[in-house]
N, C-alpha and C positions, 0 to 999 in steps of 0.2 A: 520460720526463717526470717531475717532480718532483710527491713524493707530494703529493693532495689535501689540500686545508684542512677541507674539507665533506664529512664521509663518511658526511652522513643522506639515508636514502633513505626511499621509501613506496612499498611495490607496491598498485597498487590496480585494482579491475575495470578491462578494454578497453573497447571498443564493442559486443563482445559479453558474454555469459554466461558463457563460457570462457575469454576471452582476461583477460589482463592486460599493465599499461600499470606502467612506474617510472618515478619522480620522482627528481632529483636536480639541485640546484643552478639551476634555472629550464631545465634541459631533461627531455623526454619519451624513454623506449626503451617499445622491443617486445621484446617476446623472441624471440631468433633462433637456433632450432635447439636441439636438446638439449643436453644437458649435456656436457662435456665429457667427457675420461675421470678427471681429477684433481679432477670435481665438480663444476669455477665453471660457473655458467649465462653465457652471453651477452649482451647485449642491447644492440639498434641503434636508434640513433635514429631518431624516427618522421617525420622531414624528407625524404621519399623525392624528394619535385619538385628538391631543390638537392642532391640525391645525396651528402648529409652518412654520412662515413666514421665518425662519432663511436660507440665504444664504451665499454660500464661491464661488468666482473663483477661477478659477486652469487657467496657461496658460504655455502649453506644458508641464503637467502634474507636476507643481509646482505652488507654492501659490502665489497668484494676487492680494485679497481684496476678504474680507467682505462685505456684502447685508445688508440685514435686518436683525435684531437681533433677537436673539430667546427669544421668551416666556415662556421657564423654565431653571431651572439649568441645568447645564450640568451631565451627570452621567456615571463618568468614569469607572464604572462597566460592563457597556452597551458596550462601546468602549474596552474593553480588551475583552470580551467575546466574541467578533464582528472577534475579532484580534488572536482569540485563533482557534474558527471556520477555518478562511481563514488559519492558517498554517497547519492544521490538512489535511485538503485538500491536501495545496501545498505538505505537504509531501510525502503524497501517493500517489500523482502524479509522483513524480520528484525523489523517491526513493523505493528501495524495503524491506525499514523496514516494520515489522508487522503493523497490526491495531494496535494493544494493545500494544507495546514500543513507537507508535506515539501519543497514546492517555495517556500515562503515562508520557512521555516528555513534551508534550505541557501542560499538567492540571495538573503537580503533584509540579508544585508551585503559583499557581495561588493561590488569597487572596480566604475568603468565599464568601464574595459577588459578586464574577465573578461566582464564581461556580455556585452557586446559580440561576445563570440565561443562564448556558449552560443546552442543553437537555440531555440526559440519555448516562452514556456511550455505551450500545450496539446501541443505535441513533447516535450517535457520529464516532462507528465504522461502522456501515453503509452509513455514508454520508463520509466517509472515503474512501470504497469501492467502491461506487459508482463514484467517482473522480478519483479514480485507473483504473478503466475501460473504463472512457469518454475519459480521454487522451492516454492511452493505452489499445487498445480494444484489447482480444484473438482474433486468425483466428481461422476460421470455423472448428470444429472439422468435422473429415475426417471421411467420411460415410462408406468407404472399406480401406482395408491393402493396396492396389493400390494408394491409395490417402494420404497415411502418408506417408511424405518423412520428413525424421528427418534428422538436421540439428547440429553440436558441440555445436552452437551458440543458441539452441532453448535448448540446456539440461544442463542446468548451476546453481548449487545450487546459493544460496541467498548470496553467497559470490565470486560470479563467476568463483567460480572452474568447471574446464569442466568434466562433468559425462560421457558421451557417449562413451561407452569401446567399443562396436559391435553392428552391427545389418546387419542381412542378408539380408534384404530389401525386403524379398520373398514376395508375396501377397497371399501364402497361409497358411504356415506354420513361420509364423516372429518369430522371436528370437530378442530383445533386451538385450541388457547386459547392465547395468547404475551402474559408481561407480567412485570414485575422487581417484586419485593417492595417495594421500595419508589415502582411508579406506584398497588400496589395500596395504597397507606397512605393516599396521596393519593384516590385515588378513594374509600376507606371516608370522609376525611373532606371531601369535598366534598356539598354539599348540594344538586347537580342535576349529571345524569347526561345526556350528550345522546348520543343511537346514531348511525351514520352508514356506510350500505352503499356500497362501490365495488365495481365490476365492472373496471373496464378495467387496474386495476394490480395486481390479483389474480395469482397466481402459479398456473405452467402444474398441470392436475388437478386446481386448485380454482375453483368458478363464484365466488367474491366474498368479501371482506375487509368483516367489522362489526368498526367501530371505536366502541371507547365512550373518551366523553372528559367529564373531571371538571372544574367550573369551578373556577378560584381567582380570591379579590377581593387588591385591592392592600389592603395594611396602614396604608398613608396616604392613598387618596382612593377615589374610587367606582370606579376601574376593575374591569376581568374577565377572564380570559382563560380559553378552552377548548384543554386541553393534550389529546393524543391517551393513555390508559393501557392499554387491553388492546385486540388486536388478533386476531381468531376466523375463523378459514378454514373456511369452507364450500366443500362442494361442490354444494349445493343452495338455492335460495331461501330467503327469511323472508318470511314476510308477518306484517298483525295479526288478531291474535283477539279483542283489544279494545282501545278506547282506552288508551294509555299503553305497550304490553303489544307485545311483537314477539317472534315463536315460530316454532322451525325446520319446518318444512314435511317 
């Protein structure tokens, strides 16, 4: 066959964690068998239902030559959506944006006919998550207070500001304190303080989450808002001791 015009290619994640998928010219390959013995990788087209014979070489993971031609169009709808998949992934692998700003980034300009042949966003956000987790797994949630040793570097909003104000390390009675330098600036200068216990979204070891939240007034009219600034894990009750005044138990 007469050498290609187009000899850019993209490897990028499969459908698995493992696998990978190449792009070239608005058609898809898989990769088919090992390597050769003069090096070139393989790779077959991923059209298995019309039993397309189509191959490409790769050699050290760039383009080599053309095989056998394929027996249908190419459809470059197939390949963006292929290519929309593997970023969605790499994102939530490789950073700690949401699902939902990574799945709004990658699909909120894609044409109709890509869309068309991606699966459902909450599918989308869950093969998201699931990528989030394979390359970055959580440790083993800690069975006893004995066994949580928290770290600056383990308590870090999604912007890497460090929370971890205190924590007594007791393994009977812990106290965590979690809040960023600057919710605490806010809360030195807000002029009412409101407390506020939950139990039920508490984290497992600990009986309840006091949230203290600082008000801000609007600059231009009377409004107010009470924003959430430090967040104190107990594992025991508060009650009060006096008016105003709420003390650990």
């Amino acid at each position: 066959p007469p050498p290609p015009t187009d000899t850019s290619i993209k490897i990028i994640q499969g459908r698995t964690l493992t696998s990978k998928s190449l792009l070239h010219a608005g058609f898809r390959y898989s990769r088919d068998g090992k390597p050769l013995t003069d090096g070139r990788q393989a790779w077959r087209c991923v059209k298995r239902s019309c039993k397309c014979p189509g191959r490409l070489y790769t050699l050290n993971d760039a383009f080599h030559s053309l095989g056998k031609p394929h027996n249908h169009p190419a459809d470059a709808a197939d390949s963006n959506a292929a290519e929309a998949r593997s970023k969605i992934k790499e994102m939530a692998s490789t950073t700690t944006t949401s699902n939902h700003r990574i799945y709004c980034a990658v699909t909120g300009s894609l044409p109709a006919d890509t869309l068309a042949l991606l699966s459902s966003e909450d599918t989308l956000k869950k093969s998201a998550q699931r990528a989030r987790r394979k390359l970055n797994p959580r440790p083993r949630a800690p069975l006893t207070l004995a066994d949580l040793h928290l770290q600056p570097e383990d308590c870090r909003t999604l912007r890497q500001a460090d929370m971890l104000l205190y924590d007594n390390a007791s393994d009977q009675r812990r106290v965590v304190i979690l809040a960023t330098s600057d919710n605490l600036t806010i809360l030195a200068e807000s002029s009412s303080w409101y407390l506020d216990g939950t139990f039920k979204s508490s984290p497992q070891l600990f009986y309840q989450i006091l949230i203290i939240h600082a008000e801000l007034f609007s600059l231009t009219d009377d409004r107010s808002w009470c924003i959430p600034t430090v967040y104190i894990l107990l594992t025991h009750k508060v009650f009060s001791r006096r008016p105003g005044w709420t003390l650990g138990r």
